[in-house]
C-alpha positions in Angstrom: 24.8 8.5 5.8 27.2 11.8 5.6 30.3 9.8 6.3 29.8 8.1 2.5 29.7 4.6 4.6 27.1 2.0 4.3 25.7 0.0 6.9 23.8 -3.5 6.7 19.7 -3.4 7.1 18.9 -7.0 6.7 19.6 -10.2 4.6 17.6 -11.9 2.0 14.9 -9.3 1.5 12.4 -9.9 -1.4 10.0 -7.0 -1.0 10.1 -3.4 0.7 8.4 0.0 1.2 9.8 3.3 2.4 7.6 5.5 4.3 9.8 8.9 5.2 12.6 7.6 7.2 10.9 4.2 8.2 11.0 1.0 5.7 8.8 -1.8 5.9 10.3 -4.8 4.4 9.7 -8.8 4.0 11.8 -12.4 4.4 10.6 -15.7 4.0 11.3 -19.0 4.1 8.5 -20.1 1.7 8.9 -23.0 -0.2 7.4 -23.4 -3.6 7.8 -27.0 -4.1 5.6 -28.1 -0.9 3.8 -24.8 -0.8 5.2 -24.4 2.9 6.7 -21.7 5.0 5.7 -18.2 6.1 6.3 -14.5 5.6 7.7 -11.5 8.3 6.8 -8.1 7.7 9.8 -5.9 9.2 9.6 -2.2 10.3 13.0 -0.9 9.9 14.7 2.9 10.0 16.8 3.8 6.8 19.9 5.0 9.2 19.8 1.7 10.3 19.7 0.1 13.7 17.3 -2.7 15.5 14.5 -4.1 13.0 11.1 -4.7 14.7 8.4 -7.6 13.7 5.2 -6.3 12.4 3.3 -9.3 11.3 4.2 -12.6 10.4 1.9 -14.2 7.1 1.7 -17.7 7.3 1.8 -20.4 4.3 2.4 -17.5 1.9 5.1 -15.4 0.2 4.9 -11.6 -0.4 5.4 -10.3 -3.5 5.3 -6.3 -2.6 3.2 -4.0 -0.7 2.4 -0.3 -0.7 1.6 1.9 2.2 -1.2 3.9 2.4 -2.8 5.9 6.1 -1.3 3.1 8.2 -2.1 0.3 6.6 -0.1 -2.4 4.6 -1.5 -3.5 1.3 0.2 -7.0 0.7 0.2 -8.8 -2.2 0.6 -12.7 -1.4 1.6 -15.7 -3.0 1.1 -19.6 -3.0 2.1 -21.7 -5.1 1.9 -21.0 -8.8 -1.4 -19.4 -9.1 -2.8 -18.7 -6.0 -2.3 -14.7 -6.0 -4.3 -13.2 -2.8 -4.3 -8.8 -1.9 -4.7 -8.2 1.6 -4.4 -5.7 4.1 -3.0 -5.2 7.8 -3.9 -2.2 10.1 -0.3 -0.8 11.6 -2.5 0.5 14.4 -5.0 -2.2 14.9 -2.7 -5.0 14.3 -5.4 -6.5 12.3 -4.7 -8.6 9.6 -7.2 -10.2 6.6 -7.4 -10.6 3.3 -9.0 -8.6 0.5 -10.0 -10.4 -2.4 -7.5 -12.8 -5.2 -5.9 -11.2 -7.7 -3.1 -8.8 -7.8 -2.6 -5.6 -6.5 -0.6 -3.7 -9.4 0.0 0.1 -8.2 -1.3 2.4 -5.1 -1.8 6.1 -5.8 -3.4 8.8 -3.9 -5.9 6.2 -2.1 -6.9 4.2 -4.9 -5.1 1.3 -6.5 -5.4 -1.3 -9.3 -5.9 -4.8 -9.1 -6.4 -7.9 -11.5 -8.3 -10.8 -11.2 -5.5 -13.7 -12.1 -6.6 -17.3 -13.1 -5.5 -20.2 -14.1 -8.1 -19.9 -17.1 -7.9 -16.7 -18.3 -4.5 -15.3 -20.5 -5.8 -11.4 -20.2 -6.9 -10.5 -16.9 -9.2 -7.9 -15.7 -8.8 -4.8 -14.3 -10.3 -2.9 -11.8 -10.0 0.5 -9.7 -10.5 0.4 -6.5 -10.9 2.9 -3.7 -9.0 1.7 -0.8 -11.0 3.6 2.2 -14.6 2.0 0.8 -13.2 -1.0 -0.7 -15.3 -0.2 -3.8 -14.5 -1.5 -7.4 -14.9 -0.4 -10.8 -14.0 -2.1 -13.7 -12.1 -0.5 -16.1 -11.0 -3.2 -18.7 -11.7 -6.7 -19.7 -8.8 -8.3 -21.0 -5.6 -6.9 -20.4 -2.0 -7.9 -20.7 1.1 -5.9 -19.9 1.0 -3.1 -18.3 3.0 -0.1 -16.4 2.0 2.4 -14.0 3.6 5.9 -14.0 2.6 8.2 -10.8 -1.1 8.4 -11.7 -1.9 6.5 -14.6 -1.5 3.2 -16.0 -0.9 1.9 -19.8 -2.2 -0.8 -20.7 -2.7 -3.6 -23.7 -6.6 -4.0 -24.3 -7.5 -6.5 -26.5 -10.6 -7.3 -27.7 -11.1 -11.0 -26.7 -9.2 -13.6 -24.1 -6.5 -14.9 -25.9 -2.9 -16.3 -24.7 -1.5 -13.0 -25.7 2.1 -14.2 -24.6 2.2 -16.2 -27.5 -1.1 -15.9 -30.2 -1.6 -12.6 -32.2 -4.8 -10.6 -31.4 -6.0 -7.5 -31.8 -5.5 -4.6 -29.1 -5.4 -0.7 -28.3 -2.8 0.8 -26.0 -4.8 2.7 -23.1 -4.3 5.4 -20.3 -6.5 5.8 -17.4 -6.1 7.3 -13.8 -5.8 4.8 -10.6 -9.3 6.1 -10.0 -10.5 5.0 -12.6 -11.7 8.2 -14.6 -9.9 9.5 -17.9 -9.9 6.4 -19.8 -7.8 7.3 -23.0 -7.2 5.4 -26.2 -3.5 5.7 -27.7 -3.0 3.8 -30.5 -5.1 3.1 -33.4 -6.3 -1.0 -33.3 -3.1 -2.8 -33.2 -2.7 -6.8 -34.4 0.1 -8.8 -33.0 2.0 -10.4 -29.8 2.3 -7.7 -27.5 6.0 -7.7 -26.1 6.0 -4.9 -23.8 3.9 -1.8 -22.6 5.5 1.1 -21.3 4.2 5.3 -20.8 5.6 6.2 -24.1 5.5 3.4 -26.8 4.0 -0.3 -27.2 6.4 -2.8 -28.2 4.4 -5.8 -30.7 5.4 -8.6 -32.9 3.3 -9.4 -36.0 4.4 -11.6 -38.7 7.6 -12.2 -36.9 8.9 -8.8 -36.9 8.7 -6.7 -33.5 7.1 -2.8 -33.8 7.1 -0.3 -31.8 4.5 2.5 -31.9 5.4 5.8 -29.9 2.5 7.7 -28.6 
């Protein structure tokens, strides 16, 4: 506050959302070893002051969320690989759950999800309008990524591959959260992607780590 002095919200917190001066934000008392234990959604004020249970998720922990027109967009975990998106109405106190995946950013009513598997090294990804629920697919195989207001930058590659650890061969893309202006960045790249970020791509290839600036 004015006074320069802090004051305690909550303990243990693993994931939060600030909408004006409310914050929404998550404890659990999951446990990944027996894939038991559930999840409370907090509302909160920033100045502080009584918390108030929203919704409790059960036999899951949360990851993140975004808010967007009174709704929570949650994305859940069990276990290792389970990865679930879901969404629950602040004023219908409804609760259910989207589609598996993950839910990667939220801008302006749209965001941008994965499809995650067990199988699968580079992952799909879609746009998808979160008033109709519509997707559109707007790569194949992906892996690393960052998302900057509007847009996200991405690692396309041109096949599935376990990009974390073989070579392949990849372009560094933009596109919007909706979906539209997809934009390639780099020429065709060949190596082990290390990271992706808005202004360069960071690659190994033949043991030596590059970095091409956009």
């Amino acid at each position: 506050g004015h006074s320069g002095k802090w004051k305690k919200l909550s303990s243990n917190c693993r994931a939060y959302i600030t909408n004006g001066s409310k914050i929404y934000f998550a404890k659990d008392n999951y446990n990944y070893l027996y894939d038991t234990g559930n999840t409370t959604i907090y509302l909160g004020s920033i100045r502080g002051g009584k918390n108030q249970s929203v919704v409790t998720i059960h036999n899951r922990a949360v990851d993140r969320f975004y808010y967007y027109k009174d709704k929570l967009y949650i994305q859940e975990r069990r276990g290792k690989y389970e990865d679930l998106i879901s969404v629950y109405s602040l004023k219908t106190h409804k609760y259910r759950i989207l589609q598996k995946g993950s839910l990667l950013t939220v801008y302006n009513g749209y965001g941008i999800t994965s499809d995650n598997t067990t199988i699968k090294y580079t992952y799909p990804l879609y746009s998808v309008n979160l008033s109709s629920e519509k997707k559109k697919k707007i790569a194949s195989y992906c892996y690393r990524h960052e998302n900057s207001g509007k847009y996200l930058y991405f690692a396309s590659f041109t096949k599935d591959i376990r990009a974390y650890q073989d070579p392949g061969t990849f372009v560094v893309k933009r596109v919007s959260v909706n979906g539209s202006g997809s934009k390639t960045l780099t020429t065709k790249l060949y190596g082990i992607v290390r990271e992706v970020t808005s202004k360069y791509v960071e690659y190994e290839k033949n043991g030596v780590t590059r970095r091409v600036y956009y």
